[in-house]
C-alpha positions as CSV (number, residue, x, y, z in Angstrom):
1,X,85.7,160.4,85.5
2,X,84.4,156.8,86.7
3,X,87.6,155.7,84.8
4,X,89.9,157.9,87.6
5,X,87.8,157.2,90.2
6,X,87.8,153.4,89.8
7,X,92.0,153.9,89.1
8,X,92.0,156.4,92.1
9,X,89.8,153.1,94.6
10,X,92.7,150.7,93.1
11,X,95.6,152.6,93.9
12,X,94.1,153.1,97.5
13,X,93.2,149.6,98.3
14,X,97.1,148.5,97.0
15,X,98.4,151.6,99.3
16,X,96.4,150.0,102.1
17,X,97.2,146.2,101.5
18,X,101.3,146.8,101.1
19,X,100.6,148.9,104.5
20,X,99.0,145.8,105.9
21,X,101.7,143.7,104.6
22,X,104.2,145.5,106.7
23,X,102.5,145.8,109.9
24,X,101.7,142.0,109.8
25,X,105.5,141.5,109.1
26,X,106.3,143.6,111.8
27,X,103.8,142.5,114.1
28,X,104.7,138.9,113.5
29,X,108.5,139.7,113.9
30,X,107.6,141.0,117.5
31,X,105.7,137.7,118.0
32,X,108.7,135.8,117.7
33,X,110.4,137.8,120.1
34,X,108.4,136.4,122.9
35,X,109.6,137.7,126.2
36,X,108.7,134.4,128.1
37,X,111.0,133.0,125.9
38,X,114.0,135.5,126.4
39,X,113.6,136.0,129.8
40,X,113.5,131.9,130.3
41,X,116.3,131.9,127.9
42,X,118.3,133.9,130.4
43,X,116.8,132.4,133.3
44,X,118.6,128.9,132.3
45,X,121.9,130.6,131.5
46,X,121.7,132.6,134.9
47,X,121.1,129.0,137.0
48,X,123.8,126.8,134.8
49,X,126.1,129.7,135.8
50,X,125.0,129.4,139.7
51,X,125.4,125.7,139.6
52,X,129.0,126.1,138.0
53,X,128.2,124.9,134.8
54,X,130.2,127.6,133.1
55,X,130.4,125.3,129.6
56,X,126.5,124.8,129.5
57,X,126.4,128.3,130.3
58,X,128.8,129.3,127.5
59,X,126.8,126.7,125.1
60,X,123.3,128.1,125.8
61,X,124.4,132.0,125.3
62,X,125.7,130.8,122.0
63,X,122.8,129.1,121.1
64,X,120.9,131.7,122.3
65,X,122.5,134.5,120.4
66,X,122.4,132.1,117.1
67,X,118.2,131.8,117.4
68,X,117.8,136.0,117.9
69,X,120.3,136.8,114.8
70,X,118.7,134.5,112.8
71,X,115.3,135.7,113.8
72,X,116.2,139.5,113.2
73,X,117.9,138.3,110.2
74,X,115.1,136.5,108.3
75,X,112.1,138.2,109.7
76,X,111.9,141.4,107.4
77,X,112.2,139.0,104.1
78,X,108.9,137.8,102.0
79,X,109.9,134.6,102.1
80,X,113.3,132.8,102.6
81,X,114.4,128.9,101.5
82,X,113.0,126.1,103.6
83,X,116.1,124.7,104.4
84,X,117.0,128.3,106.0
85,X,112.9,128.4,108.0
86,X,113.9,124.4,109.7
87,X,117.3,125.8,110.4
88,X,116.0,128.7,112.6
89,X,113.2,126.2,113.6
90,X,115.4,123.2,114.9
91,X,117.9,125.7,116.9
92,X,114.8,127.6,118.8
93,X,114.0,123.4,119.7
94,X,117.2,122.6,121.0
95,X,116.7,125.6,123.4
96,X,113.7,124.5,124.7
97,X,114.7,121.1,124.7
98,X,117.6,121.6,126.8
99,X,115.8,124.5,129.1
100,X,112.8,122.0,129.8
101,X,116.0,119.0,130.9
102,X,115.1,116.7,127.9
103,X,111.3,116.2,128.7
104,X,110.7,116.1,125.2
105,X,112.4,115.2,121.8
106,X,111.6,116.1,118.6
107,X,111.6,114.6,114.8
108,X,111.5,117.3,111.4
109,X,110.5,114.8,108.4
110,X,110.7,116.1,105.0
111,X,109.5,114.3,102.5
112,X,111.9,113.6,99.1
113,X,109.9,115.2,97.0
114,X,110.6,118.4,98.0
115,X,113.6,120.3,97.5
116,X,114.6,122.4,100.7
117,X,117.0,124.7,99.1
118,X,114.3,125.7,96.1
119,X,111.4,125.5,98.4
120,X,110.5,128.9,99.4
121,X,108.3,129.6,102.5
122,X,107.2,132.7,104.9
123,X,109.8,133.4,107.5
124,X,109.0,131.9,110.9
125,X,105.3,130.4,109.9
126,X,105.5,127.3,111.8
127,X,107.2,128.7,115.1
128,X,104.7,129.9,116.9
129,X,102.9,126.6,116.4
130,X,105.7,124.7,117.7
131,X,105.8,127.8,120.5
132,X,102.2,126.7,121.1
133,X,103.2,122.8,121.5
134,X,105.6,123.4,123.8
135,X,104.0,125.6,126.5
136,X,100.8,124.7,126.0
137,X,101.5,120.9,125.1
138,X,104.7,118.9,126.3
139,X,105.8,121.3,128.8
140,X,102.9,120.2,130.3
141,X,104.3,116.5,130.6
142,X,106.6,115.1,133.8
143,X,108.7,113.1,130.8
144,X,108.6,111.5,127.3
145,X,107.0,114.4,125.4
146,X,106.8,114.7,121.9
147,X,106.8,116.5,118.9
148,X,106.6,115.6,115.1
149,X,107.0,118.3,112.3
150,X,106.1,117.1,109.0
151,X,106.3,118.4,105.5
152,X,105.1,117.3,102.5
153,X,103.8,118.4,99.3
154,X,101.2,117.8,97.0
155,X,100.8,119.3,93.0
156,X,100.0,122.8,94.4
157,X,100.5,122.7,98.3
158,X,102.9,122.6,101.1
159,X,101.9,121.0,103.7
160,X,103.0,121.3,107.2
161,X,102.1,119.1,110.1
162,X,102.7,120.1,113.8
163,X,101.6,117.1,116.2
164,X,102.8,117.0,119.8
165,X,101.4,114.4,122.6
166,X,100.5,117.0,125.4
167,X,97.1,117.3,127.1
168,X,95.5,118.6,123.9
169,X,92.5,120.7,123.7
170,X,90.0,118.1,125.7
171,X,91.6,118.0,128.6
172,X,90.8,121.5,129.1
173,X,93.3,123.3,127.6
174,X,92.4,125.5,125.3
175,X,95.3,126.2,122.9
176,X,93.7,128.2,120.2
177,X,91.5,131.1,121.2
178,X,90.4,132.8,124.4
179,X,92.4,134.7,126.8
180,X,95.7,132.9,126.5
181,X,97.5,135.8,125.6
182,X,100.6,134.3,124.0
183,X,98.7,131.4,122.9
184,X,95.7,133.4,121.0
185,X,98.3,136.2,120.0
186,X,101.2,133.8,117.9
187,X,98.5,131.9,116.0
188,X,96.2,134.9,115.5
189,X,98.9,136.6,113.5
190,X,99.4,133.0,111.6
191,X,96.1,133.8,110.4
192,X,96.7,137.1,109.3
193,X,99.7,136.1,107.1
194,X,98.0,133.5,105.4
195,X,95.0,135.9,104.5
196,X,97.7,137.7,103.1
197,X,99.1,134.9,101.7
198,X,95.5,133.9,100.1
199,X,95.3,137.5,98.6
200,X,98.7,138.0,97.2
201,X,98.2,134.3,95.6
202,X,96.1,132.1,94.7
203,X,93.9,130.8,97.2
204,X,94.9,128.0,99.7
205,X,96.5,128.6,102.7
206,X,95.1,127.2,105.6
207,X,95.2,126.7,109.5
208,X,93.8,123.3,110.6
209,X,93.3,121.8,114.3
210,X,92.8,118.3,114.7
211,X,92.3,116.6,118.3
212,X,94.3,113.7,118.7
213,X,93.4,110.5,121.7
214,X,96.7,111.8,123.1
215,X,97.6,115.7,122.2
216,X,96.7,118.0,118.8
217,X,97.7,118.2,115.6
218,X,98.0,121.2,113.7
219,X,98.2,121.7,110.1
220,X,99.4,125.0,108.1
221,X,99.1,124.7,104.4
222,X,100.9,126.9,102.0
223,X,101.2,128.1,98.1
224,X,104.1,125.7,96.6
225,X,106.7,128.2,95.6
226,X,109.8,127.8,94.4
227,X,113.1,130.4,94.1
228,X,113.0,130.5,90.9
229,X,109.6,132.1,91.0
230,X,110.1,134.3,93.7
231,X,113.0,135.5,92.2
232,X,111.3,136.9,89.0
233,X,107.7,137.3,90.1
């Protein structure tokens, strides 16, 4: 009897982590599709069309359209290629970038050791940090804002580095809890998937804030996993 019991408390707590699984999935997909961010989106095509800029227009829908198809595309899977997560990531930048007039640039470093095509990672983890360095960091800025996504590796680890050169959190802007909304909401459900990360694997994934002299840096660290494993876990 303790036997079925005990198999009976296992197969429930599974039942209720895969359900888990999924909401955070779906949750996080919604989360991606911010509505600040489509209704700017459409905002910048609407006043390139009302200044005659029919090309720019045309350029932005198409760009546009390309970041929601990927994001629909990739948001349902486990985990996708790291080449596919900085594709996705560097189109929603060149957006922002060109809705925000070139007030910031950007720079994605990878380091050599790791292979981006064999390097598999959660769809979409590091957008809502970037999210949070535009609005809450660059935007912010008049000119000559910054952002710096690095990724690197160690034996066990990827690690991912987010630094951006905006007001930062001690200048009164408080870009990681409290009633933000959209600020508290994207990286709260960051959290949640690397809980889930930390229970489906071995322990390690993390979410680090460091204060810079001149903006924040923030630091995601994931389970190294490659295709081959995924593919025949």
């Amino acid at each position: 009897m303790n036997r079925k019991k005990k198999n009976a408390e296992r197969r429930r707590r599974e039942a209720e982590f895969k359900t888990l699984i999924a909401e955070t999935r779906m949750k996080a997909l919604r989360a991606q599709m911010n509505p600040h961010f489509i209704f700017n989106s459409l905002n910048a095509i609407s006043n390139f069309m009302a200044n005659h800029q029919l090309d720019s227009a045309e350029d932005y829908l198409m760009r546009f359209s390309k970041v929601i198809r990927m994001t629909l595309e990739n948001s349902d899977q486990a985990e996708i290629s790291l080449s596919d997560d900085l594709k996705i990531l560097e189109a929603y930048l060149q957006l922002e970038k060109t809705r925000l007039k070139d007030r910031f640039s950007y720079e994605i470093r990878v380091s050599d050791t790791i292979d981006l095509d064999e390097t598999m990672v959660p769809p979409l983890i590091l957008q809502p940090i970037v999210e949070n360095s535009i609005w809450h960091g660059v935007s912010r800025l008049e000119s000559n804002g910054r952002i710096i996504i690095t990724v690197d590796r160690t034996s066990e680890s990827l690690v991912c580095h987010v630094e951006d050169n905006g007001p930062g959190r001690r200048n009164g802007q408080n870009r990681t809890s409290g009633a933000g909304g959209r600020r508290s909401l994207g990286l709260h459900l960051t959290r949640s998937r690397l809980d889930i990360l930390n229970e489906e694997r071995l322990p390690g994934a993390n979410l680090l804030f460091t204060d810079l002299s001149n903006g924040l840096r923030v630091t995601i660290t994931l389970p190294l996993l490659h295709r081959f494993e995924h593919e025949y876990d």
